[in-house]
C-alpha positions, 0 to 999 in steps of 0.5 A, spaced: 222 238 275 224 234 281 231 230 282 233 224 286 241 223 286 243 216 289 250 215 290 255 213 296 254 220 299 254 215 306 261 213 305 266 215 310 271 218 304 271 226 303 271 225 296 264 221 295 261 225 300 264 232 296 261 229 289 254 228 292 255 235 293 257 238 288 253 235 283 247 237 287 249 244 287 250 244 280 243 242 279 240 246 283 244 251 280 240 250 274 234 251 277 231 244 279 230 242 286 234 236 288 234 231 293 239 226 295 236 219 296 238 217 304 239 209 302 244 206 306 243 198 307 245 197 315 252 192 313 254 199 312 254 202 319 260 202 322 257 198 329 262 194 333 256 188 332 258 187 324 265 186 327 264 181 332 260 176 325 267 176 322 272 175 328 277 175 323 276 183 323 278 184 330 284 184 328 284 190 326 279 193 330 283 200 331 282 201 324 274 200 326 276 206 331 279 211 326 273 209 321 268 211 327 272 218 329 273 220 322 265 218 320 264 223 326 268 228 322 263 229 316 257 227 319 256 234 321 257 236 313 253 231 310 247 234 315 248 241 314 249 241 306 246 235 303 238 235 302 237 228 305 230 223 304 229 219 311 234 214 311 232 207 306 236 200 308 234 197 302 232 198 295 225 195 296 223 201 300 226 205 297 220 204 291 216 208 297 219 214 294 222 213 287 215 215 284 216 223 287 221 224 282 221 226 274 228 224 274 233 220 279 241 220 277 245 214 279 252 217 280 257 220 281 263 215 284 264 208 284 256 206 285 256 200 279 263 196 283 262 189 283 261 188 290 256 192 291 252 189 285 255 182 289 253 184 296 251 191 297 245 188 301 249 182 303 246 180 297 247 181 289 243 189 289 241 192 283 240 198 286 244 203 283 241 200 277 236 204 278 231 198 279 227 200 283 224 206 279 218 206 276 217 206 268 215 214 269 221 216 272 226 218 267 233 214 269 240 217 268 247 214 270 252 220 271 259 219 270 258 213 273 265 208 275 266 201 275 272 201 280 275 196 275 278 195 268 275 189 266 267 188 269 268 180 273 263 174 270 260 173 276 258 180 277 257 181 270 251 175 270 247 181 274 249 188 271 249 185 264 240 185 266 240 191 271 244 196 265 238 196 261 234 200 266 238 206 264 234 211 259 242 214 258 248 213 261 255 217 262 261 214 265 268 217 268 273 213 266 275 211 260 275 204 262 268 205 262 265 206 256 268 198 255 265 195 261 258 199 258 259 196 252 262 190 254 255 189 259 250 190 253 247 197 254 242 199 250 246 206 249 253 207 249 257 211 254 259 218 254 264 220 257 263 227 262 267 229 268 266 227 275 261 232 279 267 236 282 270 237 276 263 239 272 262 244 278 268 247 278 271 252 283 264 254 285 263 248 290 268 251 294 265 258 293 260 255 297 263 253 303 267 258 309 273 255 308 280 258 312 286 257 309 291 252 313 297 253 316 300 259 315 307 256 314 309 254 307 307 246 308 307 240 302 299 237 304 300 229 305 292 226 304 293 218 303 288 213 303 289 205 306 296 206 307 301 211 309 306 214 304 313 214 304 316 220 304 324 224 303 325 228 308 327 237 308 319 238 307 314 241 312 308 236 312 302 236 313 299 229 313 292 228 313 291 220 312 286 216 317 292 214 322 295 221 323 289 226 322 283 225 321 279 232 319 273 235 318 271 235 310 272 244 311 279 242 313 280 237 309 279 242 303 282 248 306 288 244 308 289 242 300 287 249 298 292 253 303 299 249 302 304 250 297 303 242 294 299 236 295 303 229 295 296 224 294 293 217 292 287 220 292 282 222 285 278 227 289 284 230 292 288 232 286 281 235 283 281 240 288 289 241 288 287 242 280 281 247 281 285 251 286 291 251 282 295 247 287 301 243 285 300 236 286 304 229 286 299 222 285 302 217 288 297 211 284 295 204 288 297 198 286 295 191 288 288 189 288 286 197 287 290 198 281 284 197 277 281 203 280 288 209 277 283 209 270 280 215 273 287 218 274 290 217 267 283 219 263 283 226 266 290 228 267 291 226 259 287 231 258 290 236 262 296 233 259 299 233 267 300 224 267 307 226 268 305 229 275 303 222 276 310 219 281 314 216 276 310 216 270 316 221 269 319 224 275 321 221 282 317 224 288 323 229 290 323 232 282 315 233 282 317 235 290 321 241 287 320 242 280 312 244 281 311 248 274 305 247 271 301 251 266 294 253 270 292 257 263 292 251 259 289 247 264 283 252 265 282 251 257 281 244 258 278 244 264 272 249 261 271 244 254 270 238 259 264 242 263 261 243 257 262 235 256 258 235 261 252 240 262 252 238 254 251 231 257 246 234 263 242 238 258 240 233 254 239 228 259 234 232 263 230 235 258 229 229 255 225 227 260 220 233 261 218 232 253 
């Protein structure tokens, strides 16, 4: 049987990147071959063009520069470990080759975003709906996020019609199964691990990685913002503004260091599976809407008091760096299995 997997695999962000990864591999692990569907629409390109019809964005044009340099940095990753289709700006043409698959899964990350579905082609796009497959081709929704707490109407005029196209929907937060109901499924939502946590320390496995520096250093990943930090540690940062790495040395960095302090999910998962103690420092703003994914699974491995201030400050998570890796394991392994349960079901439901 032959999968297609459409998901943000192009983004400029490690964690989007490394989830497309990972499920393809547990897939193919499973004896399928899998393809990810090279869809990207052209507003995505970081092209100094696009910057030019929003003046305003010029402003910050040096951020477009550390975009440009840190894309650079996983092209070669994605070229060498994701099976790419020819690349597709548009769901339309993507119809040339959905019928080549017997099942096609949207997902994991934040694929169902109300932007996107706003102006993911610079108009409202029902792509990772999966709308553009055809009757024949089984659809699946893996681990899928909405990046939101609470789906806007406007947004919600769309995906409430695009939703159905779905023969079996799973999400990644708890936040999920509401949206999913709230947008009128005809299936309710389960709940499965992201794709990193479904694979488990074999995604690693499959990589040559070297460890970081060979110092004792606390591992600093950030995105959007720079952290504020107490000082008597050796740092290691990795955020766009001060280090940009390749997507081997951003993993090898988390892996080789003594704590990670992050705002990012992708980077507490792998401090999770490499038993690496870790401080989340959660956004706020505008972004806050995004932390479900945080809580959803550190209250199930019961470490929400890694969360900075949930219960302790950043220099006491800093210094007390206790956890019970034994426990964790445990829970980890029941929600695999959540998740190949989910897979398992799926999937055969579309060879019958």
């Amino acid at each position: 049987m032959k999968i297609g997997i459409i998901t943000f695999h192009w983004a400029t962000n490690y964690g989007a990147i490394l989830q497309a990864f990972a499920l393809q591999s547990y897939l193919e692990e499973i004896g399928y071959q899998v393809e990810v569907i090279n869809y990207k629409p052209a507003n995505y390109d970081l092209k100094f063009s696009h910057l030019l019809r929003n003046p305003r964005q010029l402003l910050h044009i040096s951020k477009f520069f550390q975009k440009k340099k840190k894309e650079s940095l996983l092209i070669p990753f994605r070229n060498k470990h994701l099976h790419l289709t020819k690349r597709f700006i548009s769901q339309e043409s993507i119809e040339e080759i959905a019928s080549q698959y017997d099942v096609i899964i949207s997902g994991s990350d934040q694929v169902l975003n109300p932007s996107f579905t706003l102006y993911g082609e610079r108009k409202p796009t029902s792509t990772y709906f999966l709308s553009f497959a055809s009757d024949n081709t089984k659809k699946v929704a893996y681990a899928v996020s909405f990046g939101c707490n609470i789906y806007p109407d406007n947004a919600a005029e769309y995906a409430a019609n695009w939703i159905k196209s779905f023969d079996s929907i799973s999400v990644r937060e708890n936040s999920g199964i509401a949206i999913v109901k709230q947008l009128g499924s005809k299936y309710p939502a389960v709940m499965v691990p992201d794709p990193v946590v479904l694979y488990g320390k074999k995604v690693f496995e499959k990589l040559s990685l070297t460890r970081g520096d060979a110092k004792p250093y606390v591992c600093v990943y950030s995105l959007r913002r720079e952290l504020q930090l107490p000082s008597g540690f050796n740092y290691l940062r990795m955020d766009d503004i001060h280090r940009p790495v390749t997507m081997e040395d951003w993993i090898s960095n988390i892996v080789g260091s003594d704590v990670l302090v992050t705002n990012s999910f992708h980077g507490m998962v792998v401090a999770l599976l490499n038993h690496i103690p870790f401080v989340v420092d959660i956004v706020g703003g505008r972004d806050k809407g995004m932390n479900d994914r945080f809580y959803t699974l550190l209250e199930r491995v019961n470490l929400t008091s890694r969360i900075s201030g949930e219960k302790y400050s950043l220099i006491e998570l800093l210094n007390n760096r206790s956890i019970d890796w034994e426990i964790v394991d445990k829970v980890i392994r029941q929600i695999q299995t959540e998740g190949m349960d989910y897979l398992k079901k799926s999937l055969g439901e579309a060879t019958k």
